[in-house]
C-alpha positions in Angstrom: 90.4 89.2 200.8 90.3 87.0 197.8 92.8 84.5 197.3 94.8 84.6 194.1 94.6 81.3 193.0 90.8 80.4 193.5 90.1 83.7 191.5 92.4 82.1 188.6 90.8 78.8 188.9 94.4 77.2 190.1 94.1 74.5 192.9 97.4 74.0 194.8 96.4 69.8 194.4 96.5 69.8 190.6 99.6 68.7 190.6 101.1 65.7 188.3 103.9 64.0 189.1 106.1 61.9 186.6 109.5 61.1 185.8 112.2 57.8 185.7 115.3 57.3 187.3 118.2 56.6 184.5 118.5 52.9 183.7 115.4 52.2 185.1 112.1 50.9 184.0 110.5 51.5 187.7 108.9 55.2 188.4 110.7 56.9 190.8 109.6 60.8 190.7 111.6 63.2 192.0 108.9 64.7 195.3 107.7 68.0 194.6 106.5 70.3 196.8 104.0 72.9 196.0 103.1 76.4 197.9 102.0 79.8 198.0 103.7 82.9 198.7 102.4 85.8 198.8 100.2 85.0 195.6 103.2 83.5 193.7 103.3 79.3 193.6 106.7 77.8 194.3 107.6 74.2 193.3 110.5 72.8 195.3 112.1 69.4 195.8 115.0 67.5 197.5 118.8 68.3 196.4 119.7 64.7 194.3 117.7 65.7 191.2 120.7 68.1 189.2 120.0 65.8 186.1 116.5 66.4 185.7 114.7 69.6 184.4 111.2 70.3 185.7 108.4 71.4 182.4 104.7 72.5 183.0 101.6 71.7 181.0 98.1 72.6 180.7 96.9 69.1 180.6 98.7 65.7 181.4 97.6 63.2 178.8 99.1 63.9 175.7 100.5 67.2 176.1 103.1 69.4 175.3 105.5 69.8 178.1 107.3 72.8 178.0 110.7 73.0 180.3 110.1 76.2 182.7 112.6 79.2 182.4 114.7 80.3 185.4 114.2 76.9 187.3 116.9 77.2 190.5 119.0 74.2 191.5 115.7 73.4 194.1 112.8 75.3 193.1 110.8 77.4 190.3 109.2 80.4 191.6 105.9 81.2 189.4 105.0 84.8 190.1 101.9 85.2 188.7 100.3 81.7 188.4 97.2 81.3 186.4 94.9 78.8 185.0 95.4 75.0 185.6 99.3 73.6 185.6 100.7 70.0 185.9 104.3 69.8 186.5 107.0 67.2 186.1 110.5 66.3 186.8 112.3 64.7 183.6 115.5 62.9 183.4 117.9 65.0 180.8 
């Protein structure tokens, strides 16, 4: 059996992480956690992070981040994940 992702060209390690804690200069990214079910991708992270939205891009370096619809209080469910993604946390 083939696995989803390698036939899209996804890598479960391309992930970027960025974000700030509010009134700080320091980085301090909320942890993500990426894996596969069932062919889907979910990203998950810690409870804490309620004022930060998580966005997606197809590059990192001066990209458009896009926030991700139907994000949960502690995960984002992608159901049919293709191509390369980076995601992020961002303060709102």
């Amino acid at each position: 059996m083939t696995d989803p992702l390698k036939a899209t060209g996804m890598e479960i390690g391309e992930v970027e992480l960025l974000g700030t804690m509010a009134g700080t200069s320091a980085m301090f990214p909320p942890a993500l956690t990426i894996s596969r079910e069932q062919g889907a991708i979910r990203v998950s992270w810690l409870p804490g992070y309620a004022n930060y939205r998580l966005q997606a891009s197809t590059t990192p370096a001066g990209a458009v981040w896009e926030d991700l619809p139907g994000v949960g209080e502690r995960s984002y469910l992608d159901p049919k994940p293709s191509g390369r993604r980076f995601f992020r946390m961002l303060h709102r």
